[in-house]
C-alpha positions as CSV (number, residue, x, y, z in Angstrom):
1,X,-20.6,2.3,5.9
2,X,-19.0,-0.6,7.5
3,X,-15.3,-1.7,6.4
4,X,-13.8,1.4,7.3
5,X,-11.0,-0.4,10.7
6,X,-7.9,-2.9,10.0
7,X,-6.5,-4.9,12.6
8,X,-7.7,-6.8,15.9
9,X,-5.3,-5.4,18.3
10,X,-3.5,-2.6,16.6
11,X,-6.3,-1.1,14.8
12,X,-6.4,1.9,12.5
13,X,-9.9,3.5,11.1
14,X,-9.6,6.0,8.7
15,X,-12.5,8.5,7.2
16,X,-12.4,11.4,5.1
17,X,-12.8,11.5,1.5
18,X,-10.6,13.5,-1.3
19,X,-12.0,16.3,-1.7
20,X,-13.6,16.3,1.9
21,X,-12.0,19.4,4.3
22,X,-10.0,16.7,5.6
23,X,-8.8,13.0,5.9
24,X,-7.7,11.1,8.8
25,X,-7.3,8.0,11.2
26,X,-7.5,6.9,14.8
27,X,-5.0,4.6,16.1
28,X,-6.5,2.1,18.4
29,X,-4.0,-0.5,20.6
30,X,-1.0,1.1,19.8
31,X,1.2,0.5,23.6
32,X,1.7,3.0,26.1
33,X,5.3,3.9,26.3
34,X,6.3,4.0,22.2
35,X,8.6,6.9,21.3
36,X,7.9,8.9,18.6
37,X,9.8,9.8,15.8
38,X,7.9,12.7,13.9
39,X,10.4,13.3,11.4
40,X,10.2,9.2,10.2
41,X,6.2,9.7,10.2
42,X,6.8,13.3,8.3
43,X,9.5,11.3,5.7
44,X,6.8,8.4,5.6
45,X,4.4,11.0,4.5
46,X,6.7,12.6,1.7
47,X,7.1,9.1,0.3
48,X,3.3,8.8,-0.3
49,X,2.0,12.5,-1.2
50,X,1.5,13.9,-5.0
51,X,3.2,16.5,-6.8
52,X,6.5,14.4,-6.2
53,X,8.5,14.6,-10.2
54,X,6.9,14.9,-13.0
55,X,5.4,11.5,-13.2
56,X,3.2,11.6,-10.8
57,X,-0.2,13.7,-10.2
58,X,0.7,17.7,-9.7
59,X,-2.1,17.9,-6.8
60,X,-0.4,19.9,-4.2
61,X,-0.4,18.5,-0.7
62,X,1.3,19.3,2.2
63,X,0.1,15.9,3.9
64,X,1.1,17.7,7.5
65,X,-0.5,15.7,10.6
66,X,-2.5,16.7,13.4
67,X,-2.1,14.7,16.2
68,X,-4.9,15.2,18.8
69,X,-4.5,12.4,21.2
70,X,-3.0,9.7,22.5
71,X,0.5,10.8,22.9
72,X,2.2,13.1,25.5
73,X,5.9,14.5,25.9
74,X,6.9,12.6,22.7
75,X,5.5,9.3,24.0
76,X,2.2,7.3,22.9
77,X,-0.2,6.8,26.2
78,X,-1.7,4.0,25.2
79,X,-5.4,5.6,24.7
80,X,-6.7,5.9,21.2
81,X,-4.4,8.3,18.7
82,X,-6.5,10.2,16.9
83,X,-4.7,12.1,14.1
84,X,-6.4,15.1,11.0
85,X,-4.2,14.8,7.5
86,X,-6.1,18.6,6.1
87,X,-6.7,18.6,2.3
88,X,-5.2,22.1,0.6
89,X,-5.4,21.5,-2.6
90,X,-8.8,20.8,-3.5
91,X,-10.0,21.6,-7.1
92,X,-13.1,20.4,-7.0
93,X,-14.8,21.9,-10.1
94,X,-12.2,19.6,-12.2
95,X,-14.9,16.9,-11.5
96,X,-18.2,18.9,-12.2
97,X,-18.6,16.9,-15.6
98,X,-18.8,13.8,-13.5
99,X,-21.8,14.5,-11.4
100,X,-24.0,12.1,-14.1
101,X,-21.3,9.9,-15.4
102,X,-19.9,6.5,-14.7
103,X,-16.4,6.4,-15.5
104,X,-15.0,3.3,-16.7
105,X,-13.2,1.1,-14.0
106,X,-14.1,3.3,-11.3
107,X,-16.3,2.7,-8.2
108,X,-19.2,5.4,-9.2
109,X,-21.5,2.9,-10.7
110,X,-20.7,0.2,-7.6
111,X,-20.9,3.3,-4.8
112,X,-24.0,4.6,-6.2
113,X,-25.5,0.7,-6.5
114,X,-24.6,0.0,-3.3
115,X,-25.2,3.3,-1.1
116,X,-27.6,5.6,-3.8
117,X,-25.6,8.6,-3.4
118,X,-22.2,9.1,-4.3
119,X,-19.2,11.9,-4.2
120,X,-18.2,12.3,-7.8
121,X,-15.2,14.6,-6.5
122,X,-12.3,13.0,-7.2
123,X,-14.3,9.4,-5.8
124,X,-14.7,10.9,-2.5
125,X,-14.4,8.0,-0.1
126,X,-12.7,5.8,-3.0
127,X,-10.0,7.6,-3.7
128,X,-6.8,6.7,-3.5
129,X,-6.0,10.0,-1.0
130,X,-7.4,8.0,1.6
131,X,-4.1,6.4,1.5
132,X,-2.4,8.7,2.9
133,X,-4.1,8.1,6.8
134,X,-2.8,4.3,5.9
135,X,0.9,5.5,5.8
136,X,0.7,7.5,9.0
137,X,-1.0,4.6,10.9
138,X,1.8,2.3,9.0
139,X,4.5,4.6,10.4
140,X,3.2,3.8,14.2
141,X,3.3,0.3,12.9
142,X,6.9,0.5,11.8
143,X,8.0,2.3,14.7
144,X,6.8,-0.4,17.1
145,X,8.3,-2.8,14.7
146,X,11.4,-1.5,14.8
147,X,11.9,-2.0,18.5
148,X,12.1,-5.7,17.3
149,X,14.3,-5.1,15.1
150,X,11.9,-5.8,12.4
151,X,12.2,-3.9,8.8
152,X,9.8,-3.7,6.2
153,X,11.1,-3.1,2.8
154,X,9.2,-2.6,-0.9
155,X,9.7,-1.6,-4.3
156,X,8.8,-1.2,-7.6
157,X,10.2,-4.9,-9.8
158,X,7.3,-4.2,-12.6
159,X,6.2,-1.3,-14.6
160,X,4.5,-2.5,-17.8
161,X,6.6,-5.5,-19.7
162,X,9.8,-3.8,-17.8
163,X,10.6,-6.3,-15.6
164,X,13.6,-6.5,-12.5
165,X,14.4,-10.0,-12.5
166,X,16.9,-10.1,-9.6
167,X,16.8,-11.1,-6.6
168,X,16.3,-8.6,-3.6
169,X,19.2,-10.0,-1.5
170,X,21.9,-8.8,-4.3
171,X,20.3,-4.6,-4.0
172,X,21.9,-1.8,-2.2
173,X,18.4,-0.8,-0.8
174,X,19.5,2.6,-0.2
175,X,19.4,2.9,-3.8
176,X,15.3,2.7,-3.6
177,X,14.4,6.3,-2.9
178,X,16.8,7.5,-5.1
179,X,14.9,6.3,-8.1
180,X,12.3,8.3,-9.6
181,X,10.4,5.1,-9.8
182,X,11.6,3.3,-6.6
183,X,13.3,0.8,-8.2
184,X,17.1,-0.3,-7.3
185,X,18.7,-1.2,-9.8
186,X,19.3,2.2,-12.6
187,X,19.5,0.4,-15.8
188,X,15.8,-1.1,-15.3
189,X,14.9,2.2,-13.7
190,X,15.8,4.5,-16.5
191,X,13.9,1.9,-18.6
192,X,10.8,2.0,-16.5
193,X,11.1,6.2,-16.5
194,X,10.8,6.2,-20.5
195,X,7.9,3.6,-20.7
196,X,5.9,6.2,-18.5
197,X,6.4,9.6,-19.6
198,X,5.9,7.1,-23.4
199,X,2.6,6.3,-22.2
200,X,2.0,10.1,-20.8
201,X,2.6,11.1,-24.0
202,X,-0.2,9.0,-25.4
203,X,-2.8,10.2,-22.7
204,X,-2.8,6.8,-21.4
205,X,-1.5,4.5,-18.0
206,X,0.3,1.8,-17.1
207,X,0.5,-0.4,-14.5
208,X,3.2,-2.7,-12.5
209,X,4.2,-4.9,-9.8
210,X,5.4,-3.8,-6.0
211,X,8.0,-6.3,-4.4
212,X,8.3,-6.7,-0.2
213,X,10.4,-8.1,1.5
214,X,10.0,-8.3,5.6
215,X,13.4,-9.6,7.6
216,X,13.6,-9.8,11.1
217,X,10.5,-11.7,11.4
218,X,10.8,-14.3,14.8
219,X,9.0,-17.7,14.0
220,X,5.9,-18.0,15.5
221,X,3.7,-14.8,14.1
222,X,0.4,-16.0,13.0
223,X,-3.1,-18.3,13.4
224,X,-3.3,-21.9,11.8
225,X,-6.7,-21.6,10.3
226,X,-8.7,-18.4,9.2
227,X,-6.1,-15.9,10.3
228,X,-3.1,-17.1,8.2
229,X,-0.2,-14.2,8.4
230,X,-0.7,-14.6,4.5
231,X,-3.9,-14.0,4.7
232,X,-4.2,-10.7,6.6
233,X,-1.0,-9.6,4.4
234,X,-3.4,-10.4,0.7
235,X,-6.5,-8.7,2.6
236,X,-4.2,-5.9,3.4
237,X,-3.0,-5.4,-0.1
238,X,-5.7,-6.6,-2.4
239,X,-7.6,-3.6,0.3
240,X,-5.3,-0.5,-1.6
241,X,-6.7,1.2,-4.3
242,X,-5.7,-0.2,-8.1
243,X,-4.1,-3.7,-6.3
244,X,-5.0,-6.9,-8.5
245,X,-2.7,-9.7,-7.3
246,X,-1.2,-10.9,-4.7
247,X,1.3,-13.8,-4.4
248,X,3.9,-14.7,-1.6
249,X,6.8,-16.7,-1.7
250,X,7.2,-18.9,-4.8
251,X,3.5,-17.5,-5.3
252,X,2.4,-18.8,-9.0
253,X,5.2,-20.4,-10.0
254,X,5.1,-23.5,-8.0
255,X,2.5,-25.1,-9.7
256,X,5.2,-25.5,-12.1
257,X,7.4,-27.4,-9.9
258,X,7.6,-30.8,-8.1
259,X,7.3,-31.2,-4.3
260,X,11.1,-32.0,-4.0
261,X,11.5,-28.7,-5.8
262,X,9.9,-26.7,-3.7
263,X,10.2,-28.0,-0.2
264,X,12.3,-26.6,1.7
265,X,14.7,-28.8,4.0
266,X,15.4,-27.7,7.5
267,X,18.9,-27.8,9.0
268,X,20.7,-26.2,11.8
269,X,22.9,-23.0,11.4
270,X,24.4,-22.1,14.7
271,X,22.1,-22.3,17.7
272,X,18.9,-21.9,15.3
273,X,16.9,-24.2,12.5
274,X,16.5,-23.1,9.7
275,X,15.7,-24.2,6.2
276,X,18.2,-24.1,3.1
277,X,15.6,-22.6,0.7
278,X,12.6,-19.8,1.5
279,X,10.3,-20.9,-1.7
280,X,7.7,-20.8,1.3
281,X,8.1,-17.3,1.8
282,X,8.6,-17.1,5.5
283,X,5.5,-18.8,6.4
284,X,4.2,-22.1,7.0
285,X,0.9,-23.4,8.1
286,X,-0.2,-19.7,8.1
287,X,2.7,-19.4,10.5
288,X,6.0,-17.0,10.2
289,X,9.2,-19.7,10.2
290,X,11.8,-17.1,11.1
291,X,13.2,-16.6,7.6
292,X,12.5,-13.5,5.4
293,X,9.1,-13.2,4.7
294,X,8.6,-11.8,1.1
295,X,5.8,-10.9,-1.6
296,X,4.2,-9.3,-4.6
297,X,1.3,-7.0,-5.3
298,X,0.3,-6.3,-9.3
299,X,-1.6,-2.6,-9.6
300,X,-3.6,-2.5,-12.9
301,X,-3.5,1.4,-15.0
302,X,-4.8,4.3,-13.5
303,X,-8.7,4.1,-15.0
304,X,-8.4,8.0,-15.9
305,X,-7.2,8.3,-19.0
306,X,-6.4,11.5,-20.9
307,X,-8.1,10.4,-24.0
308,X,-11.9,10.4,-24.6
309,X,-13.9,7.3,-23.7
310,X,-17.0,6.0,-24.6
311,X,-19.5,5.8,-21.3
312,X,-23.0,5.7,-20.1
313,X,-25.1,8.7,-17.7
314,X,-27.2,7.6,-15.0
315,X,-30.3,7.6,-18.2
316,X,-27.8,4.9,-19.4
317,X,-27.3,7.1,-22.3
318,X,-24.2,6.8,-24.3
319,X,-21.6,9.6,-24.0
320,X,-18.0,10.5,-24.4
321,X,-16.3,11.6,-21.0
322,X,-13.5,13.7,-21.6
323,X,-9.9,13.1,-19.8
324,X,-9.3,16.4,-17.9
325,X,-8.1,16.6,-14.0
326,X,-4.8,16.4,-12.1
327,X,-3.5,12.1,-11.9
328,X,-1.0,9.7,-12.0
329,X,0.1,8.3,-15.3
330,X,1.3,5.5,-12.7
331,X,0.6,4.9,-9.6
332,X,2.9,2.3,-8.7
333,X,5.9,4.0,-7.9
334,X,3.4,6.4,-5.0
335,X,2.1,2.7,-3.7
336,X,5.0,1.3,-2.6
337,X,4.5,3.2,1.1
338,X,1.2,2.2,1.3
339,X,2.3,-1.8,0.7
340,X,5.4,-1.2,3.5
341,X,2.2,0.8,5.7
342,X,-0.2,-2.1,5.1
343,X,2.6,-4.5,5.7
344,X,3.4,-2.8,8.8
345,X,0.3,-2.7,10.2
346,X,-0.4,-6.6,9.9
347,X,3.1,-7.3,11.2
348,X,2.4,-4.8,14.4
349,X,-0.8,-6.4,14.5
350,X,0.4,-10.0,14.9
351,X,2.9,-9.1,17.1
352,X,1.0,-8.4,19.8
353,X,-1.7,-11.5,19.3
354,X,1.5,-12.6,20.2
355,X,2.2,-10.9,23.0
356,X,-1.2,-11.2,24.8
357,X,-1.9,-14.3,23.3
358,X,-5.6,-13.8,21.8
């Protein structure tokens, strides 16, 4: 199975699947010298794993990590960080009714095409627990990043046809983590809380948007041609489990505006040039400009349902699969570490092209 590394420089390979004894990655490129924080990594963690309120999936996980290389006296050595992520709470037999099944909008009938064998446990290798080795590579990421002064920042502007239209500039960020949902401002938050546990109610799921925003960026991150900084950022989010969209800076709505709409016009502030508007989203030509770099990742519904649903077997006979296991009514609120991870890593990534000028 080929796909399984991100990254040129600052690489991370994950394996493992969700119902495997374990999950984990190996951190390839990270610099010699980087002090780690193993709190932030354990907080990073917390952010991501299940069993969080009663919105999310009740699958208990610890999500402790192993580290069994590449870092000594509380400092990366600049060899390969290999780390294990062991899953605890694996329930296996939930999935037993699965073994002939395709379920809708899953990858069993793709996996099965495509390798002729498949782990019907949870979606083994296609689960969204995989994840979870992301946001401990991510946390590296952001570690390193952070010695730029460079923050990554996401959260949830979307669920269902509850929409935050403001911008991010006017939120008390600090408010993100606070929300059940992750979402900063309360009035849409408490809305977005009753649409879900509406929908739970139902047996159904709902999906939602994921706003980032990246500051601290310097101008000059990024490759001209096939290597476009917005490029590795779509392939890094269209790459997490239940993403459908991606769009950065004015994204789809300029092609409802006029060039002399969206440009925007350079001018000098201080010592530094910059430009009066960001419809471009901090990059242009593929190339960070220095201002904020922002974007947005639709998720579609969770595809397990708590309602029967009409399927096919492997015969291709017709049956009705029955909604039973432990997961998310939404998993949007649970993504948004994975997009600040995945951002992260790209960022990291591009920083030192930079640096050693590939």
């Amino acid at each position: 199975m080929a796909g399984n590394t991100f990254g040129k420089i600052f690489k991370l390979t994950t394996f493992g699947e969700s119902h495997g004894k374990a999950i984990g990655g190996i951190i390839d490129g990270c610099p010699a010298g980087l002090e780690i924080d193993f709190d932030f990594i354990r907080d990073e963690l917390d952010r991501r794993k299940p069993g969080q309120s009663a919105l999310t999936t009740q699958r208990k996980e610890s999500d402790n990590v192993e580290f069994l290389s590449g870092i000594f006296e509380g400092k990366t050595t600049g060899t390969p960080i290999a780390f294990l992520i062991w899953n605890e709470d694996r329930d296996s037999k939930d999935y037993d009714h699965l073994k002939e099944v395709y379920r809708p909008s899953h990858a069993d009938f793709t996996f099965e095409q495509k390798y002729g064998v498949r782990d019907h446990r949870g979606g083994g290798r296609s689960s969204a627990r995989e994840t979870a080795a992301r946001v401990a590579g991510g946390a590296f990421a952001k570690l390193l990043l952070q010695r730029e002064a460079i923050k990554i920042t996401a959260f949830v502007s979307q669920i269902g046809n509850v929409i935050l239209n403001k911008d991010y500039k006017y939120f008390d960020i600090k408010t993100i983590e606070s929300s059940p949902v992750r979402c900063p401002d309360k009035d849409t938050s408490d809305r977005m809380v009753k649409l879900i546990e509406k929908v739970k109610s139902e047996g159904d799921t709902i999906g939602g948007v994921i706003s980032c925003f990246i500051q601290g960026v310097p101008a000059g991150l990024g490759e001209p041609v096939f290597d476009k900084l917005q490029a590795d950022l779509a392939k890094a989010m269209l790459s997490i489990n239940a993403a459908k969209g991606f769009e950065y800076g004015s994204g789809f709505r300029a092609a409802q505006m006029k060039g002399s709409e969206h440009n925007d016009l350079f001018e000098k502030a201080g010592d530094k040039i910059v430009t009066k508007t960001n419809y471009s989203g901090g990059i242009q030509g593929g190339i960070s400009n220095g201002q904020d770099i922002y974007f947005r990742v639709a998720f579609k519904p969770v595809a397990t349902l708590m309602m029967d649903q009409e399927t096919v077997n492997k015969k291709g006979e017709k049956v009705i699969l029955k909604g039973r296991g432990r997961h998310d009514v939404c998993v949007v609120p649970r993504a948004v570490p994975i997009v600040e991870a995945m951002a992260a890593l790209v960022m990291a990534d591009f920083y030192l092209r930079n640096e050693i000028k590939i």
